[in-house]
Structures are given as structure tokens and as C-alpha cells.
C-alpha positions as CSV (number, residue, x, y, z in Angstrom):
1,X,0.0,0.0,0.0
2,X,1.4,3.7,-1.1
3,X,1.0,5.8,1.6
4,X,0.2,9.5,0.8
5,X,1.6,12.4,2.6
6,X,-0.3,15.6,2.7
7,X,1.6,18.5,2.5
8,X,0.5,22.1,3.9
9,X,2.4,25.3,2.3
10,X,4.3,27.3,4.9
11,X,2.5,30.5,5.8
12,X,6.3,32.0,7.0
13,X,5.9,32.0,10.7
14,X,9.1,30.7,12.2
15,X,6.7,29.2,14.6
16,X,5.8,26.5,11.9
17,X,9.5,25.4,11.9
18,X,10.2,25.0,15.2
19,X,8.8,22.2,15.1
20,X,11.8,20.8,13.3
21,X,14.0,21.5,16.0
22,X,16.2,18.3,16.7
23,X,15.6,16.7,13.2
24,X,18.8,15.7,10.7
25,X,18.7,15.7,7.2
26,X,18.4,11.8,5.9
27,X,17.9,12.6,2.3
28,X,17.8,15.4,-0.4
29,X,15.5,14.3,-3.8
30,X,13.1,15.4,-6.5
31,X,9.5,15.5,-5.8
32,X,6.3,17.3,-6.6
33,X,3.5,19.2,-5.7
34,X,0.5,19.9,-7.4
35,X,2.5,18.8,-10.7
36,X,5.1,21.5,-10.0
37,X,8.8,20.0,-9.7
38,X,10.3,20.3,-6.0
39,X,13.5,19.7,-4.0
40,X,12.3,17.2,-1.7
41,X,14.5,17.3,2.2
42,X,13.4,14.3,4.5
43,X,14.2,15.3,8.0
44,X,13.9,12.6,10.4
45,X,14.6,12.8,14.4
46,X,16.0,10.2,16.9
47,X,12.4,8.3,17.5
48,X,12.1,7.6,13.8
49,X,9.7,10.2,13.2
50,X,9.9,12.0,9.9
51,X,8.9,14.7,7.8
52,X,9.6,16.4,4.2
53,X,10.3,19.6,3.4
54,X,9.5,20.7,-0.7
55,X,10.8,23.6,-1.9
56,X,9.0,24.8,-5.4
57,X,9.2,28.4,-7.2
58,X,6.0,29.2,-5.6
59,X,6.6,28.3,-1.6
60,X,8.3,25.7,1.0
61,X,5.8,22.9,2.0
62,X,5.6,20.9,4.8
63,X,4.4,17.6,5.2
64,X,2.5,15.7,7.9
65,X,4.9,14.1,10.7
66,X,5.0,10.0,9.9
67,X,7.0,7.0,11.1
68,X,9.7,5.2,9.5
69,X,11.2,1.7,10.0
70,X,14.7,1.2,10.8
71,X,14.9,0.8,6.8
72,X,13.9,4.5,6.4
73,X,10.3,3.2,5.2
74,X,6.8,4.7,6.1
75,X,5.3,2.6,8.2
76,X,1.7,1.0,7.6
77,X,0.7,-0.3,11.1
78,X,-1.5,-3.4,8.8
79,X,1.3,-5.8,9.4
80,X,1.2,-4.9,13.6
């Protein structure tokens, strides 16, 4: 099963990005949003709890927090 990450566009209050406080970048890609290319940043902390971070000509988005396996995989919860 894909899982599907909503992302919410960053309204530029540093507020937002505290959040991220504590979290190392794991990997640096190409993504997209709304069919618009995107540098994609996965942050992850030490509880293997991550999040992306999309940066497209238009804004910086932000993704929902999710898990990851040791393998750096989202994690379903259907085979616990």
C-alpha cells in the first residue's frame, strides 16, 4: 500500500519550523507538488519520526509528521 503524505504550504511564521528543532537531514531528492517539480528534504529525528520539506518556485511545504522503520520506510501499522 502507497502511503500519501499531505503537505500544507508554509505560511512564514518561524513558529511552523520550530517544530523541526532536533531533526537531521536523511535525504535530499526530486519530488512534486501539485505537478510542479520540487526539492524534496526528508528530516527525520532520533524516534524515527519524519517529515519532508518541498521547496518549489512558488513556496516551501511541509508535510505531515509520519514513522519510519529502521529501513527509512513509512510505516503502515497493517502488518502490527
Amino acid at each position: 500500500m502507497k502511503r500519501s503524505i499531505n503537505h500544507k504550504r508554509y505560511s512564514g511564521y518561524p513558529e511552523e519550523l520550530s517544530l523541526l528543532k532536533g531533526f537531521k537531514v536523511v535525504g535530499v531528492g526530486c519530488g512534486d507538488i501539485d505537478k510542479e517539480g520540487a526539492t524534496s528534504i526528508m528530516l527525520m529525528n532520533d524516534h524515527n519520526v519524519a517529515v519532508d520539506l518541498n521547496i518549489t518556485d512558488e513556496g516551501t511545504y511541509i508535510s505531515e509528521f509520519y514513522a519510519l522503520t529502521e529501513d527509512f520506510i513509512p510505516r503502515t501499522y497493517e502488518d502490527d
